[in-house]
N, C-alpha and C positions, 0 to 999 in steps of 0.2 A: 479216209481217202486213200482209195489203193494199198491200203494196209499200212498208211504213214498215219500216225497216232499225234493228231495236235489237240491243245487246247480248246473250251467252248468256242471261244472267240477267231481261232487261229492264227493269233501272234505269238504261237509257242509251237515248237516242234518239240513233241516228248519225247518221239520213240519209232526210227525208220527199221522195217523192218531186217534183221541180218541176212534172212533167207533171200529178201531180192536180187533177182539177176542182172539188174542193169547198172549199166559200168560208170554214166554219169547221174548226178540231181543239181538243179538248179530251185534253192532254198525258193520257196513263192514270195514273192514281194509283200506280200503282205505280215509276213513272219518279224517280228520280233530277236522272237531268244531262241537260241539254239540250247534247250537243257543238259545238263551233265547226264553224259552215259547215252545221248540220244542215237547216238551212228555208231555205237561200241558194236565192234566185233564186223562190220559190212563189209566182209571180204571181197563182194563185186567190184563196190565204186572204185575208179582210177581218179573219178574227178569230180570238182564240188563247185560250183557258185556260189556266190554268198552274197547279198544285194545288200545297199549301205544303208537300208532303215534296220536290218540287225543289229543289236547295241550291245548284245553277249552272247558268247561262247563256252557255255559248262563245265565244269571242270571233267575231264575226260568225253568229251564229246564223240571225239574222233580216233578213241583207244583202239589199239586192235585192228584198225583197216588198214592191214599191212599192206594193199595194192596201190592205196590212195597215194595218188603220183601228184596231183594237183590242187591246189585250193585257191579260189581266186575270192577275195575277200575286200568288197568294195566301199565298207564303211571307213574312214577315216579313225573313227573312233568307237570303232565297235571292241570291246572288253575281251581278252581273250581267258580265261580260265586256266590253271594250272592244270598240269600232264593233256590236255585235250588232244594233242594229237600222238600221246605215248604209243609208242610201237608204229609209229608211221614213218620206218625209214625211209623211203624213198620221196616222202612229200616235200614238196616247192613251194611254200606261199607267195601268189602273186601278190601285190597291194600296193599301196600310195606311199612314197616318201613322207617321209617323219609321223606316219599313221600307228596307232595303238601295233597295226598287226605288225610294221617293219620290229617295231621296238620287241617285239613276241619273240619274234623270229630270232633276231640278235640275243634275247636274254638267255635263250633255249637252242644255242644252235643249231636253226632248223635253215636249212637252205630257203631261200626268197630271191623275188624278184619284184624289181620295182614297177608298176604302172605308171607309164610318162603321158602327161598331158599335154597337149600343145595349145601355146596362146595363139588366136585368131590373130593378134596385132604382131607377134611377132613373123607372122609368116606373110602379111600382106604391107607393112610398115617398114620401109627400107630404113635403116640407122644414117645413112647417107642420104637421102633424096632428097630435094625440093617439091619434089611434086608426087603428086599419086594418081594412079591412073588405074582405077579398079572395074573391071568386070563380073560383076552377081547377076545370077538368074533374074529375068524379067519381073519387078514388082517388088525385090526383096528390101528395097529403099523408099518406097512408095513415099512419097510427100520429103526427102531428105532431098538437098540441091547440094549439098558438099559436106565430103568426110574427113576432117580432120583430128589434126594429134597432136596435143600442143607439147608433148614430152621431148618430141623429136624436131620439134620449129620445121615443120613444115608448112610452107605455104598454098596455099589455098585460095584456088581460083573457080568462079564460077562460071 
């Protein structure tokens, strides 16, 4: 595919090629494993996605792509592999708090950033109210007549 080299199945990336000129890839969601040695040497990329059904990262996956500025790596607990991203001084991996990747990142001092999620309740659920008084698009409630929260004793009128 495009001269990226996966398994029969394609939940393995073997083998992207070095010569490519394009600066980002976004792993296919359908991808698995990232194999050791698979992106060794891709001088183009600056930047990588990585979706959370990846559960491993090769050992040296990511050797040698001295440009590679970014890696955003959305598994939780995707494996990462020893030296994988050796020689990538300038990468940042983005990823989830207390996630396999933060723990990489810290073991290997590789600069990181964390991905923050935000809870629905904590942005619509006052810690102080009695009441709530919520506004959602037309239908997004369909057959609900009252939303409550019993963490917060809020009361609840219909």
């Amino acid at each position: 595919e495009d001269g990226i080299v996966f398994n029969k199945e394609k939940t393995n990336i073997v083998r992207y090629p070095s010569g490519k000129t394009e600066t980002t890839y976004k792993i296919p969601d359908k991808v698995e494993i990232i194999e050791s040695d698979a992106f060794e040497g891709c001088q183009s990329l600056t930047e990588i996605k990585i979706p959370d059904k990846v559960t491993r990262i090769g050992i040296k996956a990511f050797s040698g792509c001295t440009r590679l500025e970014k890696v955003e790596i959305l598994g939780r607990k995707t494996m990462i592999e020893r030296e994988a991203f050796s020689g990538c001084e300038k990468v940042v991996i983005r990823c989830y708090k207390n996630s396999e990747a933060e723990k990489y990142a810290k073991a290997n001092n590789i600069k990181y950033e964390l991905i923050y999620e935000e809870s629905l309740s904590n942005k619509i659920i006052p810690k102080t109210g009695k009441e709530i008084i919520l506004l959602v698009g037309i239908g997004a409630f369909i057959g609900i007549s009252v939303l409550c929260y019993k963490k917060y004793k809020i009361e609840c009128k219909k």
